[in-house]
C-alpha positions in Angstrom: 0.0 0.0 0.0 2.9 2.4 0.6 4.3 1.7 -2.3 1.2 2.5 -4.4 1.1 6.0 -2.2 4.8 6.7 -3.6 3.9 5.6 -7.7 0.9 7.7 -7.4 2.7 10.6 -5.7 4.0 13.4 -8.4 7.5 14.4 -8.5 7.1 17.6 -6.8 4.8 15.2 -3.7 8.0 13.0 -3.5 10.3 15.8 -3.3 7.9 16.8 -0.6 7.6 14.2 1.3 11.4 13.3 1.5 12.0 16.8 2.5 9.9 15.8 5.9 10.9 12.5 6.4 14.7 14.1 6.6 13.2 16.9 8.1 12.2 14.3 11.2 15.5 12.6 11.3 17.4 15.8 11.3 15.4 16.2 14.6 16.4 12.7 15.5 20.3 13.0 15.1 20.0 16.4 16.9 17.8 14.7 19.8 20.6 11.8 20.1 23.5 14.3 20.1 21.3 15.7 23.3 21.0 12.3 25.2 24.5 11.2 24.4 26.2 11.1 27.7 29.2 13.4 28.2 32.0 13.5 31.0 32.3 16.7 32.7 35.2 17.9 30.6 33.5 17.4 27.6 30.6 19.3 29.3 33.2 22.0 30.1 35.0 22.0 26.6 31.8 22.3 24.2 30.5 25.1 26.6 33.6 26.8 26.7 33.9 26.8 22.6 30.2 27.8 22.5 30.7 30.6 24.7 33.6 31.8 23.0 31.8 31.9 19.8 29.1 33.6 21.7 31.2 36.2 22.4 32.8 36.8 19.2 29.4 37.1 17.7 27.9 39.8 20.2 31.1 42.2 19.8 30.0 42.2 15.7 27.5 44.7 14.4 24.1 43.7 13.5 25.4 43.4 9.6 29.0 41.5 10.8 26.6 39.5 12.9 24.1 38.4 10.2 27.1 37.4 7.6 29.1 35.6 9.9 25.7 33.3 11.2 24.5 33.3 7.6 28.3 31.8 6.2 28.6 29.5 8.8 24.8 27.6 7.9 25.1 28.2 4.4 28.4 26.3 4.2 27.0 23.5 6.5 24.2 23.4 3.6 26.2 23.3 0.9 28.3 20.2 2.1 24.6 18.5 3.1 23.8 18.8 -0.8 27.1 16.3 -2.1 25.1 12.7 -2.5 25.9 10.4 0.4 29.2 12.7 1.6 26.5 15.2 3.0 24.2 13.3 4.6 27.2 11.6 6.7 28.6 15.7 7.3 24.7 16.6 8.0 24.4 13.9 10.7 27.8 14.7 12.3 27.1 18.4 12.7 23.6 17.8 13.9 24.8 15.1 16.6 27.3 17.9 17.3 25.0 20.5 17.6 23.0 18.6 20.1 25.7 17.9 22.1 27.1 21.6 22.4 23.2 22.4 23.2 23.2 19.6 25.8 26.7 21.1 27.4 25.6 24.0 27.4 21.9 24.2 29.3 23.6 21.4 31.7 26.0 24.4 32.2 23.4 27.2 32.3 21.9 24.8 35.0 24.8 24.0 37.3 24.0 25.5 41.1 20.4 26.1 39.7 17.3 24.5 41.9 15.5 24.1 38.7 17.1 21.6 36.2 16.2 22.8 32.1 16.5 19.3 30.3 18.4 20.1 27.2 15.3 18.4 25.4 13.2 21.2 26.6 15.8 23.8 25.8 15.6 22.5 21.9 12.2 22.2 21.5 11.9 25.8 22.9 14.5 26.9 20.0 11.1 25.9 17.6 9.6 29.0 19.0 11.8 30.9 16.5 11.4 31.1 13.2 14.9 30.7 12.4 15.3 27.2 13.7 12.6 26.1 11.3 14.7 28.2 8.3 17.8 25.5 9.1 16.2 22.7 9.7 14.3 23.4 6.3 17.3 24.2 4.7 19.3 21.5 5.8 16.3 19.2 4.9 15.9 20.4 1.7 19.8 20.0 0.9 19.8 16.5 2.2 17.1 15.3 -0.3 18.7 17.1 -2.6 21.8 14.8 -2.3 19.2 11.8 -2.7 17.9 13.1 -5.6 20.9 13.7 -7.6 21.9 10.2 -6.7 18.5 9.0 -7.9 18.5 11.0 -11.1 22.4 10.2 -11.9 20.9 6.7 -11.7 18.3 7.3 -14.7 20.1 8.9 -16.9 18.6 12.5 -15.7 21.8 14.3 -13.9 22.1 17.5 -15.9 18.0 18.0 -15.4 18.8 17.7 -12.0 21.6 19.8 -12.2 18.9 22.7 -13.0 16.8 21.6 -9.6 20.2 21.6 -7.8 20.8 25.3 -8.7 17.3 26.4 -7.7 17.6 24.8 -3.9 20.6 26.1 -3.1 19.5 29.4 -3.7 16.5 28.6 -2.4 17.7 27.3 0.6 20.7 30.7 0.8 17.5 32.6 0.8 15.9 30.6 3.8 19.2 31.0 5.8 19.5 34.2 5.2 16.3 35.4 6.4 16.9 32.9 9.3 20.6 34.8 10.2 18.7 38.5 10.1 16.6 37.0 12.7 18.9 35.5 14.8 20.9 38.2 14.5 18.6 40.5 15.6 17.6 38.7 18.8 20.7 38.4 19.5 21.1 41.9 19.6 18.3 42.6 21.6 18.6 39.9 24.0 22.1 40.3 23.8 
């Protein structure tokens, strides 16, 4: 039956739908770089990076600020659009960034009476719309990365070559407007 629900499904639906199913397991590597256990150094070394980069960010200007978060998901992206290279770099980096979130809320929560779970902390970060620009993005380049594998496979690569070009831009366009709001509530939380 599920197979019936895929041949009936146009192109565009299957692009669709494999956008969301890696969608979900971006969620699900990030969750799993969250319940990974760490030792208390690594706890103390993935904070301490984080906070460094923290800093770094909140002595730029609003403009500085926005370039340098933009750049740094928009080359994550790229690599995430190379077939089966990317998806291998999309799930390291998203483990990773679970991790660093994990290290740092158990951080933010040392001495406190009130224990955050990290889990909590990332499904607060859906409260903003740019965590839903990256996780689109990223989404979007990892089914990209299936697709050119599935259309090198039929013959089709240089059609997909067009498609290619479109989602990247598509998806610089989605980080971008996801940096200019980071950016900004970083400046105002600050």
């Amino acid at each position: 039956m599920s197979l019936k629900f895929w041949e009936k499904t146009s192109p565009r639906g299957k692009r669709i739908v494999l956008v969301l199913i890696l969608f979900l397991f971006a969620i699900l590597v990030t969750v799993a770089g969250i319940l990974t256990p760490m030792s208390a150094q690594q706890i103390k070394d993935e904070s301490n990076q984080l906070n460094q980069t923290q800093q770094e960010i909140l002595k730029m200007d609003f403009i500085h600020r926005t370039g340098a978060i933009f750049l740094n998901n928009f080359e994550i992206c790229l690599l995430m659009f190379v077939p089966i290279f990317g998806l291998v770099i999309g799930a390291i980096t998203l483990f990773n960034t679970g991790s660093v979130l994990a290290a740092q809320t158990i951080t933010e929560n040392a001495g406190k009476a009130t224990q955050i779970p990290p889990l909590l902390v990332f499904a607060a970060l859906f409260l903003f719309p740019f965590t839903w620009l990256e996780f689109i993005s990223y989404s979007t380049a990892l089914s990209e990365g299936l697709w050119l594998i599935r259309r090198g496979s039929q013959g089709e690569l240089k059609r997909e070559v067009k498609n290619l070009g479109k989602l990247i831009l598509f998806t610089a366009a989605l980080l971008a407007a996801g940096a200019f709001i980071e950016a900004f509530l970083i400046g105002v939380v600050g």
